[in-house]
PDB file of N, CA, C, O and CB in Angstrom:
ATOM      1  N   UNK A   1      99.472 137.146  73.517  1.00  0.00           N
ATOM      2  CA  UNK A   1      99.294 136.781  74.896  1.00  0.00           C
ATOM      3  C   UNK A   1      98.228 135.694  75.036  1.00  0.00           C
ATOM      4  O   UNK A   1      98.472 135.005  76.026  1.00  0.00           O
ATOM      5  CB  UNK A   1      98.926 138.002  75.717  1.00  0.00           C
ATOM      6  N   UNK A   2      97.078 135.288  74.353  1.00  0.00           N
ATOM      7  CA  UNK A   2      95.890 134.715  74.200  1.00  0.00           C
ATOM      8  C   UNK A   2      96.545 133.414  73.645  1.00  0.00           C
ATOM      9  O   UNK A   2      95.845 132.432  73.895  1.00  0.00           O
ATOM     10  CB  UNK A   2      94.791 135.535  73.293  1.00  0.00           C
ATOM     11  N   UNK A   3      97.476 133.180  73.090  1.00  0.00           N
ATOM     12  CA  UNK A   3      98.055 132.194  72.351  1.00  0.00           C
ATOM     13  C   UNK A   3      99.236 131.694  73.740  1.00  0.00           C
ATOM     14  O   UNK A   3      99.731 130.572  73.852  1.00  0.00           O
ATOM     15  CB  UNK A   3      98.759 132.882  70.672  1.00  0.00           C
ATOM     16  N   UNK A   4      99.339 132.213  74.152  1.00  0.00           N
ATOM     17  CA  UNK A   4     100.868 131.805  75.224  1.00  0.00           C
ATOM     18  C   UNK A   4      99.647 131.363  76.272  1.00  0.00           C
ATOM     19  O   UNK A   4     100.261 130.480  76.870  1.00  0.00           O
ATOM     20  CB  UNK A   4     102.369 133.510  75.952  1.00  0.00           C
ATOM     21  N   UNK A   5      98.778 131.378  76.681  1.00  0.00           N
ATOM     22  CA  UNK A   5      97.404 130.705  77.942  1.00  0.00           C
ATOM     23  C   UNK A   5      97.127 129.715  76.864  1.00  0.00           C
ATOM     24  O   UNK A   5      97.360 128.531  77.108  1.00  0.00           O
ATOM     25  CB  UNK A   5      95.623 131.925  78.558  1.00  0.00           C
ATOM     26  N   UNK A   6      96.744 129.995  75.914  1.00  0.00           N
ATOM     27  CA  UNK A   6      95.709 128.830  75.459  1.00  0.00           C
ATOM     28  C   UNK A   6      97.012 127.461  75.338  1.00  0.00           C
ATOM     29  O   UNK A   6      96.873 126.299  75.721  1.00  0.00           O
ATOM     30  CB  UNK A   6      94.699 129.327  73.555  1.00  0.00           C
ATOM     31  N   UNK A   7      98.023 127.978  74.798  1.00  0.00           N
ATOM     32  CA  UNK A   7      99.265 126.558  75.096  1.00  0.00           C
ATOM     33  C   UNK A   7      99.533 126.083  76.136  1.00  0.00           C
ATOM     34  O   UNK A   7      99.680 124.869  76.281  1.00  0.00           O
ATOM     35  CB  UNK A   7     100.604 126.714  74.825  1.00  0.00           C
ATOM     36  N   UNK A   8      99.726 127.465  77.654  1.00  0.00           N
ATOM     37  CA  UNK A   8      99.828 126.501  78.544  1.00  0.00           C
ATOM     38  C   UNK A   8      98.732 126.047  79.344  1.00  0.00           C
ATOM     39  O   UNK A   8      99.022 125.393  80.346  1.00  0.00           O
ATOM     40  CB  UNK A   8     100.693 126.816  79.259  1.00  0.00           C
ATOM     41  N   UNK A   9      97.275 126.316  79.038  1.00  0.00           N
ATOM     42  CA  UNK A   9      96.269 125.729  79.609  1.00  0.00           C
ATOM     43  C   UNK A   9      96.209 124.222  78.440  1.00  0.00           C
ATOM     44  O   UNK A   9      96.066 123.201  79.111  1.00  0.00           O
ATOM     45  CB  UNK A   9      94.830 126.916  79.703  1.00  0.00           C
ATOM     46  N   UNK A  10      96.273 123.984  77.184  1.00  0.00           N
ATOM     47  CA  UNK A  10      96.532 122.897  77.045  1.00  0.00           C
ATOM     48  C   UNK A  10      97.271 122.148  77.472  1.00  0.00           C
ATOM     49  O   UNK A  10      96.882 121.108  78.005  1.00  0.00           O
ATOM     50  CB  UNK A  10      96.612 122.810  76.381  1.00  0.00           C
ATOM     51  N   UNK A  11      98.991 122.583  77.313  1.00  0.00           N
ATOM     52  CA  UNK A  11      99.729 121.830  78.211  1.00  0.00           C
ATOM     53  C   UNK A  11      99.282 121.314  79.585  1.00  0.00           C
ATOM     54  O   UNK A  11      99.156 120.152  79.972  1.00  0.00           O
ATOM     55  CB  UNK A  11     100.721 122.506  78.396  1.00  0.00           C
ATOM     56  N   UNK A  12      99.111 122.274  80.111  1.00  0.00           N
ATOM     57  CA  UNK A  12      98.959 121.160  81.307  1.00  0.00           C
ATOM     58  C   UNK A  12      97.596 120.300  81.693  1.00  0.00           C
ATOM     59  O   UNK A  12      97.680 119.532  82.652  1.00  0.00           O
ATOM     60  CB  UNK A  12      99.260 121.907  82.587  1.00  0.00           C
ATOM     61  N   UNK A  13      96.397 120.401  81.007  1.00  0.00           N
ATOM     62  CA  UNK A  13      95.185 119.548  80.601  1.00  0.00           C
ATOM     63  C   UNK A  13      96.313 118.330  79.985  1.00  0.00           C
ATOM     64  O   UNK A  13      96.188 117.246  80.556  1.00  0.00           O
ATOM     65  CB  UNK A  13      93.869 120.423  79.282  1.00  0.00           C
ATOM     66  N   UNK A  14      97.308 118.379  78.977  1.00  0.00           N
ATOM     67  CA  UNK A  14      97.481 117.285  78.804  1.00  0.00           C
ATOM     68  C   UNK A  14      98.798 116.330  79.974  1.00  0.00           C
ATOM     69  O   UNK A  14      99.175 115.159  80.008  1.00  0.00           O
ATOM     70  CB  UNK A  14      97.710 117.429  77.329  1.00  0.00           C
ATOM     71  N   UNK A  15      99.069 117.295  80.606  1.00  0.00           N
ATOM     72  CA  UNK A  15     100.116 116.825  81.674  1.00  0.00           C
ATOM     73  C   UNK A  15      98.766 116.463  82.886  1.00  0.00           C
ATOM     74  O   UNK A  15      99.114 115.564  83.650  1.00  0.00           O
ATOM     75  CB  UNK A  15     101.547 118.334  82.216  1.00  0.00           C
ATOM     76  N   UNK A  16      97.929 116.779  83.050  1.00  0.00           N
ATOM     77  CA  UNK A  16      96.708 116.415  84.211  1.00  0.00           C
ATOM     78  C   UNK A  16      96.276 114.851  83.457  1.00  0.00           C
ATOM     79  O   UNK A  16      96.346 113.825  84.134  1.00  0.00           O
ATOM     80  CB  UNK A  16      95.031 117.884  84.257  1.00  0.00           C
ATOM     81  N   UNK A  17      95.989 114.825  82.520  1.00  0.00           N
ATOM     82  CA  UNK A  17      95.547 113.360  81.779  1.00  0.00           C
ATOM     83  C   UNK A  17      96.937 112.663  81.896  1.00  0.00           C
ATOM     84  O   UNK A  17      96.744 111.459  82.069  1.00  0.00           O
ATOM     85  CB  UNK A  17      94.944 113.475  79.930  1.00  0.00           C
ATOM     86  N   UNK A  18      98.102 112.928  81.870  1.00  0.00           N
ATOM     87  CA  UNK A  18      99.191 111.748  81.530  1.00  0.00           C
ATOM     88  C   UNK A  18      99.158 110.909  83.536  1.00  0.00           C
ATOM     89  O   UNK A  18      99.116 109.771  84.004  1.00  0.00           O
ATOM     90  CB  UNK A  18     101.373 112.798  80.807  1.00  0.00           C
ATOM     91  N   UNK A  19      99.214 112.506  84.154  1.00  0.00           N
ATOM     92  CA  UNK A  19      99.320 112.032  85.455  1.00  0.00           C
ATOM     93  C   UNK A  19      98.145 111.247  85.621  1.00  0.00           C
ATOM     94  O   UNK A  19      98.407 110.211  86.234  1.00  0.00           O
ATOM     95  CB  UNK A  19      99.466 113.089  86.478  1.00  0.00           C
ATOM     96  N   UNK A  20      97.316 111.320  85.402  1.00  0.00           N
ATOM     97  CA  UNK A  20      95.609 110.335  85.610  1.00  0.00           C
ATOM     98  C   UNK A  20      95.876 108.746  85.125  1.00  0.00           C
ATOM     99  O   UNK A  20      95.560 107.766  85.798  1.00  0.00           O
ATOM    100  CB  UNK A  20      94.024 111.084  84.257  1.00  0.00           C
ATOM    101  N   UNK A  21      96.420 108.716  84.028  1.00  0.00           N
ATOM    102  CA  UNK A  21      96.847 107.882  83.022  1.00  0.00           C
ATOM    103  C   UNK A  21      97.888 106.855  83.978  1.00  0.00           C
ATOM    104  O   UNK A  21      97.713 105.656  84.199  1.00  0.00           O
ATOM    105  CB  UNK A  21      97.593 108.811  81.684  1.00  0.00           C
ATOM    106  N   UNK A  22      98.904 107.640  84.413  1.00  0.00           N
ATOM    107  CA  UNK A  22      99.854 106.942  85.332  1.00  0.00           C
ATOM    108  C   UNK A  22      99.376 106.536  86.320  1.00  0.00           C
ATOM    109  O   UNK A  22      99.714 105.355  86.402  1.00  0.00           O
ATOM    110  CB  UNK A  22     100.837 107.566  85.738  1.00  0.00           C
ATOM    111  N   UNK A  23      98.580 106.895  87.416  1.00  0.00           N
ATOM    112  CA  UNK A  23      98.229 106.997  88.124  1.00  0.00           C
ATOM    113  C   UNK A  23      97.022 105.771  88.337  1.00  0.00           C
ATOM    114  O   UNK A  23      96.960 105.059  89.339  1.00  0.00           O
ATOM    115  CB  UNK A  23      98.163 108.173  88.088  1.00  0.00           C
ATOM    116  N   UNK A  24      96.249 105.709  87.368  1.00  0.00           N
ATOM    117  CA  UNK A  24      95.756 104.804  87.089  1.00  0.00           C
ATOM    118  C   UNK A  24      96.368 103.064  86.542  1.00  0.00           C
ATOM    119  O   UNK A  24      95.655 102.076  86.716  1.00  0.00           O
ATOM    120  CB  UNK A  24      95.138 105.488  86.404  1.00  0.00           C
ATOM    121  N   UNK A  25      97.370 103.000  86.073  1.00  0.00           N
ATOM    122  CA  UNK A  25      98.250 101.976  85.563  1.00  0.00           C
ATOM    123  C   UNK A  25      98.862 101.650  87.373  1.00  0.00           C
ATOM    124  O   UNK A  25      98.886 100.577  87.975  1.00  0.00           O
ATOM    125  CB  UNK A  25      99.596 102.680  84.098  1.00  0.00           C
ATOM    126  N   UNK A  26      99.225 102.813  87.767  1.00  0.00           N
ATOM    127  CA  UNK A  26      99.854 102.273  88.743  1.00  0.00           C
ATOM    128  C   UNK A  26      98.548 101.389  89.901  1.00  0.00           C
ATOM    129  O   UNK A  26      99.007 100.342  90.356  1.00  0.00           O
ATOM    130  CB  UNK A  26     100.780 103.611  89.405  1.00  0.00           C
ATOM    131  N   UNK A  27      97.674 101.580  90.180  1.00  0.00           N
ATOM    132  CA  UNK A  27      96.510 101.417  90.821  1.00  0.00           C
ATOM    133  C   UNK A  27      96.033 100.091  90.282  1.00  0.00           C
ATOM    134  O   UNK A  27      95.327  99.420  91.035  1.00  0.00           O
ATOM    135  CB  UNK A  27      95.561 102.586  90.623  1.00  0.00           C
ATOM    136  N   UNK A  28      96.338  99.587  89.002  1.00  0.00           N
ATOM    137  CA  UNK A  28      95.469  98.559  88.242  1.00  0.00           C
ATOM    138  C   UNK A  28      97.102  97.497  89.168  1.00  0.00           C
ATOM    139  O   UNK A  28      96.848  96.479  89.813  1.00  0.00           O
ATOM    140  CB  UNK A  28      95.118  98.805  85.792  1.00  0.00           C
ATOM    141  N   UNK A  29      98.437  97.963  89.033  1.00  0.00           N
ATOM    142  CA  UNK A  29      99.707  97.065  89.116  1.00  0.00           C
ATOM    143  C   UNK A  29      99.310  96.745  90.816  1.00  0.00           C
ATOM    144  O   UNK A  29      99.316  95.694  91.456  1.00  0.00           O
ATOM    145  CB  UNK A  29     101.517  98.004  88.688  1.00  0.00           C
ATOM    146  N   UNK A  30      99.061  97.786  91.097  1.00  0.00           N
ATOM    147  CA  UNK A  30      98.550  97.080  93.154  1.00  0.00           C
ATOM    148  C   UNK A  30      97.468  96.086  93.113  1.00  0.00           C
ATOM    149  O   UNK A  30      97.633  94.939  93.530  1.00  0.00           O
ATOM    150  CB  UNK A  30      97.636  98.526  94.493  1.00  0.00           C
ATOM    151  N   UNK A  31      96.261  96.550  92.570  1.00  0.00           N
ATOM    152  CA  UNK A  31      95.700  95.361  92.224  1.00  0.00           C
ATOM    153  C   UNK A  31      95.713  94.188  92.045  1.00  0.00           C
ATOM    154  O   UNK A  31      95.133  93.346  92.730  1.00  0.00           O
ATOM    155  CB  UNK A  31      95.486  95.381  91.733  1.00  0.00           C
ATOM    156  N   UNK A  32      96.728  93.917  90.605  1.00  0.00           N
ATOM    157  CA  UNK A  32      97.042  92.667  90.056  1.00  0.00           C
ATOM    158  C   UNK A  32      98.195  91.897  91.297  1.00  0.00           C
ATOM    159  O   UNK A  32      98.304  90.672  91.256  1.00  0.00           O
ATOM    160  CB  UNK A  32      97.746  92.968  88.374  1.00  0.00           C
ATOM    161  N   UNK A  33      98.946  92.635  92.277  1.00  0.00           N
ATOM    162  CA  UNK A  33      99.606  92.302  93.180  1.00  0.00           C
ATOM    163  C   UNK A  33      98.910  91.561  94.374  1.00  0.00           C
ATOM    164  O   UNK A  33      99.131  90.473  94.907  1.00  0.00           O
ATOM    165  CB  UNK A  33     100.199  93.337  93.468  1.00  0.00           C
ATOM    166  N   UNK A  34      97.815  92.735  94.641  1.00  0.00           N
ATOM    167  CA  UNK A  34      97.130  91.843  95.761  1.00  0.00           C
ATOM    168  C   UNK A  34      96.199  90.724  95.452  1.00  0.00           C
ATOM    169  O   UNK A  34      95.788  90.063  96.405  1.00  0.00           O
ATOM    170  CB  UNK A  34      96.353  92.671  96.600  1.00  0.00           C
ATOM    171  N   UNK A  35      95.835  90.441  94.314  1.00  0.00           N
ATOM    172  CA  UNK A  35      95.343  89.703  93.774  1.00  0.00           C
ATOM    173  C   UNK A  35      96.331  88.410  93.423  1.00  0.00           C
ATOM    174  O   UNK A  35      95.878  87.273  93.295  1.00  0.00           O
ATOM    175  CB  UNK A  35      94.785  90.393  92.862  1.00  0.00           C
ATOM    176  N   UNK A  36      97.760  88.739  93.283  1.00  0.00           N
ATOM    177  CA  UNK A  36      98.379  87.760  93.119  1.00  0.00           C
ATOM    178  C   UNK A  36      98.901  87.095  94.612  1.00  0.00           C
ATOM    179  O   UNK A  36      99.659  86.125  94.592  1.00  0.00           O
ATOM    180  CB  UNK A  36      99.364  88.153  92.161  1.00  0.00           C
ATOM    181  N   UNK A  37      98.610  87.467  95.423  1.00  0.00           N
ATOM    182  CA  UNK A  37      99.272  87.640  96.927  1.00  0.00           C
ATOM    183  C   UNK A  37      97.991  86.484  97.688  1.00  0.00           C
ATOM    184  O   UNK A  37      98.139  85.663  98.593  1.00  0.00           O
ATOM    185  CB  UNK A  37      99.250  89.779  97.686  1.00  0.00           C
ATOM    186  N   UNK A  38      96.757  86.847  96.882  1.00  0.00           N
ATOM    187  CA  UNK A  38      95.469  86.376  97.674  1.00  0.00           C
ATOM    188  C   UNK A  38      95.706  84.955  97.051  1.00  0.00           C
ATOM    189  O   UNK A  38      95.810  84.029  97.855  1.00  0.00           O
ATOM    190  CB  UNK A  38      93.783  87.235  97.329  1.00  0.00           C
ATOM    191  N   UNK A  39      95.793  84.707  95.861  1.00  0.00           N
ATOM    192  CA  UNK A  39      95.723  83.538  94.969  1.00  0.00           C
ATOM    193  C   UNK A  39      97.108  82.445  95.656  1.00  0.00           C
ATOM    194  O   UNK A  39      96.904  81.238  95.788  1.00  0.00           O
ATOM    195  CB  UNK A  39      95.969  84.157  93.102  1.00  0.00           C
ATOM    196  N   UNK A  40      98.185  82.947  95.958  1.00  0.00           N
ATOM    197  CA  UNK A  40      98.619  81.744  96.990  1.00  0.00           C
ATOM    198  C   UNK A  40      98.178  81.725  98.363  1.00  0.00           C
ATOM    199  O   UNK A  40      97.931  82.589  99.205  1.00  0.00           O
ATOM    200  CB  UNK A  40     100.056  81.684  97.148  1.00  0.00           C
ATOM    201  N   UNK A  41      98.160  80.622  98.327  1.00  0.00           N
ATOM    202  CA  UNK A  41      97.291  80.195  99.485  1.00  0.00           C
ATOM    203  C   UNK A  41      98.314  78.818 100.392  1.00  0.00           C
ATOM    204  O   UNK A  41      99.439  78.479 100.024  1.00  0.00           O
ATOM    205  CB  UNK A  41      95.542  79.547  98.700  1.00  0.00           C
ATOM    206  N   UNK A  42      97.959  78.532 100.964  1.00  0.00           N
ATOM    207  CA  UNK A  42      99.032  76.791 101.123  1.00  0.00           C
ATOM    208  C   UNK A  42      97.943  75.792 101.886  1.00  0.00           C
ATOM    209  O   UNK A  42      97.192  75.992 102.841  1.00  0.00           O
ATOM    210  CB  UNK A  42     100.913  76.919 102.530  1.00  0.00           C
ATOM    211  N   UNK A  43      98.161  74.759 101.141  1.00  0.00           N
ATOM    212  CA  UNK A  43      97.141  73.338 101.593  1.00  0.00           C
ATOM    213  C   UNK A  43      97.233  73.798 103.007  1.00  0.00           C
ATOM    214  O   UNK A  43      98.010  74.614 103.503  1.00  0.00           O
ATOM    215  CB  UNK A  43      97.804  71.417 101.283  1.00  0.00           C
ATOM    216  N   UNK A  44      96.098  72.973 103.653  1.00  0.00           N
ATOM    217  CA  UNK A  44      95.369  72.734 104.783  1.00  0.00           C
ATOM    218  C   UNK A  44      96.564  71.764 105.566  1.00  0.00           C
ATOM    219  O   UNK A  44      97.402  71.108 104.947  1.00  0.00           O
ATOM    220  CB  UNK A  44      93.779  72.004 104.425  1.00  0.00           C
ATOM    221  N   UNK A  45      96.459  71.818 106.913  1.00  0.00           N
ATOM    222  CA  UNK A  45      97.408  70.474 107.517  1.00  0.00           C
ATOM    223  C   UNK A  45      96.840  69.574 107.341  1.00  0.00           C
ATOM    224  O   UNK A  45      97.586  68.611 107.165  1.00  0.00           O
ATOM    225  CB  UNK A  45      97.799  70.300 108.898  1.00  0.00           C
ATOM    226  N   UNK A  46      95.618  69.302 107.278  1.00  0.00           N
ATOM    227  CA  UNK A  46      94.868  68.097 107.344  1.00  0.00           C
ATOM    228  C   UNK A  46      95.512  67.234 105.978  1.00  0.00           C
ATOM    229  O   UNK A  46      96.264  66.260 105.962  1.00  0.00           O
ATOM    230  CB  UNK A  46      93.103  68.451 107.291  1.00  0.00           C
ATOM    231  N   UNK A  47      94.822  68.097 104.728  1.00  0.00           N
ATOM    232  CA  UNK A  47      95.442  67.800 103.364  1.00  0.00           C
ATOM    233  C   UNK A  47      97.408  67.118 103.577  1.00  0.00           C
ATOM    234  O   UNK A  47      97.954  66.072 103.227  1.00  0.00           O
ATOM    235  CB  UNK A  47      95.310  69.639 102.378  1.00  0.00           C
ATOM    236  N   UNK A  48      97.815  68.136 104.176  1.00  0.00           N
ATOM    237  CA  UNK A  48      99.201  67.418 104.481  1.00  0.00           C
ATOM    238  C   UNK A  48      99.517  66.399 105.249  1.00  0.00           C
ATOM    239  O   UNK A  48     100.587  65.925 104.867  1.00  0.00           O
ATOM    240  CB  UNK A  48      99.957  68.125 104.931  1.00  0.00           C
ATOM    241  N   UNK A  49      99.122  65.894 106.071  1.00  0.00           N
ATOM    242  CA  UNK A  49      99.122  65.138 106.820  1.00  0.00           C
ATOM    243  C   UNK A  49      98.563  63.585 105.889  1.00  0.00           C
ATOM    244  O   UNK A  49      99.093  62.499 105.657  1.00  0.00           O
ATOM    245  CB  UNK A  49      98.337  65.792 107.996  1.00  0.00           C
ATOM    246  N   UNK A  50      97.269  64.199 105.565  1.00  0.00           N
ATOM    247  CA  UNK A  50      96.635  62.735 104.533  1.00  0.00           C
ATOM    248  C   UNK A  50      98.102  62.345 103.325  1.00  0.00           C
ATOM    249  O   UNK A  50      98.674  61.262 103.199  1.00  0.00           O
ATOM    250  CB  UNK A  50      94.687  63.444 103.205  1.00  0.00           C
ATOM    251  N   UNK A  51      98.419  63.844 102.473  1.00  0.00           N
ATOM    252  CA  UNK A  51      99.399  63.005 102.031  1.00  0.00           C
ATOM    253  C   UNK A  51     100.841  62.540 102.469  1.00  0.00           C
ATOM    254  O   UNK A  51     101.678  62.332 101.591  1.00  0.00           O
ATOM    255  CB  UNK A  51      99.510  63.403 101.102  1.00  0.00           C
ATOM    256  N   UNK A  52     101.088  62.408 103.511  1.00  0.00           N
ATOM    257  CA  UNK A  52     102.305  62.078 104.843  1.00  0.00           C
ATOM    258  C   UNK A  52     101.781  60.351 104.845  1.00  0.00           C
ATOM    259  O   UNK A  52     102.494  59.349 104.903  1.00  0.00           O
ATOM    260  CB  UNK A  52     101.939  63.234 106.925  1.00  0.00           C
ATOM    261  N   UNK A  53     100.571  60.432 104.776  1.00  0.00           N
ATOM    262  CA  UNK A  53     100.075  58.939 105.567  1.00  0.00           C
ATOM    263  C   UNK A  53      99.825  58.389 104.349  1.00  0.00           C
ATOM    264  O   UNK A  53     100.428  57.317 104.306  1.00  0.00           O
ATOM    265  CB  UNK A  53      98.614  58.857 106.734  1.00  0.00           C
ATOM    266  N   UNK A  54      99.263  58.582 103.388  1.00  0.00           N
ATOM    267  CA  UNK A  54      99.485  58.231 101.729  1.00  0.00           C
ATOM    268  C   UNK A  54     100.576  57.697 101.068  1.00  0.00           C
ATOM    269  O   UNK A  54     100.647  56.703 100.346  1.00  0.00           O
ATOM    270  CB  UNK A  54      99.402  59.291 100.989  1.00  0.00           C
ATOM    271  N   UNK A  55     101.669  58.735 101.519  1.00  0.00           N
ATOM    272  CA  UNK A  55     102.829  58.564 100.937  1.00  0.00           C
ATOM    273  C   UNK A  55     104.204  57.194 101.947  1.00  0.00           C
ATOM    274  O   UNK A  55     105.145  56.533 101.507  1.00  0.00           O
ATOM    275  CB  UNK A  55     103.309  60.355 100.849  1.00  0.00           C
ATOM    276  N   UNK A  56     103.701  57.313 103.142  1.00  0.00           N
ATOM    277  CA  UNK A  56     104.237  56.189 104.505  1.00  0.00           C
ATOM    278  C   UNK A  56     103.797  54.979 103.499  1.00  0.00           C
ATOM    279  O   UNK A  56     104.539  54.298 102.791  1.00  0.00           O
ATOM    280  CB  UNK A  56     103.159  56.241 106.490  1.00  0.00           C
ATOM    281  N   UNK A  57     102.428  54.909 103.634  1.00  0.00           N
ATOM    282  CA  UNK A  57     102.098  53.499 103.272  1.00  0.00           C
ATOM    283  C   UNK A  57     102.741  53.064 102.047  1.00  0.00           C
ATOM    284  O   UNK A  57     103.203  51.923 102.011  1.00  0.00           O
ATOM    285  CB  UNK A  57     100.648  53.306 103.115  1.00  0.00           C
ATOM    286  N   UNK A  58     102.816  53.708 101.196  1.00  0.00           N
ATOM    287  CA  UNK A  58     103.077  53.155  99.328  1.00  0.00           C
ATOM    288  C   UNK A  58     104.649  53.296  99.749  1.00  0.00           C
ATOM    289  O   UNK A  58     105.425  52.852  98.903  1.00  0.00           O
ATOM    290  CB  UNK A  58     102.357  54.540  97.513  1.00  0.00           C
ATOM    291  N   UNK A  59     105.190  53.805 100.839  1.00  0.00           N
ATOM    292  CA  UNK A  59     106.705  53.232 100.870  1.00  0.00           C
ATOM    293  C   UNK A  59     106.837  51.855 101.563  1.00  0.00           C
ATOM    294  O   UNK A  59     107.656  51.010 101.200  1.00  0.00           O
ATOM    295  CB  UNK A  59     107.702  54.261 101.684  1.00  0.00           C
ATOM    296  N   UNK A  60     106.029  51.702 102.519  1.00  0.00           N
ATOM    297  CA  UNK A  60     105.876  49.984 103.128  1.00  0.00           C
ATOM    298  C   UNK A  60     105.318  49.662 102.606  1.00  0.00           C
ATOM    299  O   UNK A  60     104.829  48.988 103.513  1.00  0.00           O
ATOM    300  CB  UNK A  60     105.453  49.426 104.286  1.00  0.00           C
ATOM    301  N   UNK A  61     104.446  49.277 101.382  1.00  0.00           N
ATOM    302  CA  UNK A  61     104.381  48.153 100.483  1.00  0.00           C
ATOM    303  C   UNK A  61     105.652  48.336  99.619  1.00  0.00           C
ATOM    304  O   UNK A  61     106.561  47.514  99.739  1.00  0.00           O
ATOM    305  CB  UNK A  61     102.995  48.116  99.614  1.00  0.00           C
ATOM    306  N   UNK A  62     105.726  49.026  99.040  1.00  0.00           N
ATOM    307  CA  UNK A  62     107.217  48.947  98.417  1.00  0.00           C
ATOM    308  C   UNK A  62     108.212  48.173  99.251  1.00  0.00           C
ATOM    309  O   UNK A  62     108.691  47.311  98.514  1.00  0.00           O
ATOM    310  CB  UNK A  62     107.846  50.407  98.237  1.00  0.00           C
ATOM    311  N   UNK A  63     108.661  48.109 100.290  1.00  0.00           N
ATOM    312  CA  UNK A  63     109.226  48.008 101.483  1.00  0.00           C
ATOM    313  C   UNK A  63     108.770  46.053 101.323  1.00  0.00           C
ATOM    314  O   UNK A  63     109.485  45.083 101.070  1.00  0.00           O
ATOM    315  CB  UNK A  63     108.424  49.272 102.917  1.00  0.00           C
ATOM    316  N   UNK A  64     107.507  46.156 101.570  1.00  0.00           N
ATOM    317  CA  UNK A  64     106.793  44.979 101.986  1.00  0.00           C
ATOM    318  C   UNK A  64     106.855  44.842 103.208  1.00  0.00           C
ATOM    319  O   UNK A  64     107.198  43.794 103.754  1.00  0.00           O
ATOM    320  CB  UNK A  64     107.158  43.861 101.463  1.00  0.00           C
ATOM    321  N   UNK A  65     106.495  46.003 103.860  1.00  0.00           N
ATOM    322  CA  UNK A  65     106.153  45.789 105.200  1.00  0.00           C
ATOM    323  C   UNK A  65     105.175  45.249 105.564  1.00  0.00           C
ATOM    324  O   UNK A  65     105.047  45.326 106.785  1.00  0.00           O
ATOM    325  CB  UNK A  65     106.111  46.649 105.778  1.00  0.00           C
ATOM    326  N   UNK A  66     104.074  44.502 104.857  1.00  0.00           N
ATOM    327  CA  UNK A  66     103.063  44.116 105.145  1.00  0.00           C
ATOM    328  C   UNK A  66     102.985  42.739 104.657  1.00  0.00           C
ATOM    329  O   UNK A  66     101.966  42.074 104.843  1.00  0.00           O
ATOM    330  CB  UNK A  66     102.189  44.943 104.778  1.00  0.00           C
TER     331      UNK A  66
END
């Protein structure tokens, strides 16, 4: 009887660590998500706009609008 507890008090010490284990992996994968979520970002309008007016001009010299 001492042998049938001591297996299933190991067993499930090692089923409490697998769930910890998972549990933890899963927690690190949200992480690396919101972290990947924060890291795009999208240029500024300003930034867009400069290259709108960047990109106009080097087509009228090409052009030779000037």
């Amino acid at each position: 009887m001492a042998d049938k507890k001591k297996m299933a008090a190991a067993l499930a010490a090692v089923n409490a660590y697998m769930l910890q284990e998972e549990e933890a992996a899963y927690q690190a994968q949200l992480a690396a998500q919101a972290a990947a979520k924060a890291a795009v970002t999208l240029p500024s309008l300003w930034a867009l706009a400069g290259r709108q007016d960047i990109m106009m001009y080097r087509r009228m010299v090409q052009l030779k609008a000037f």
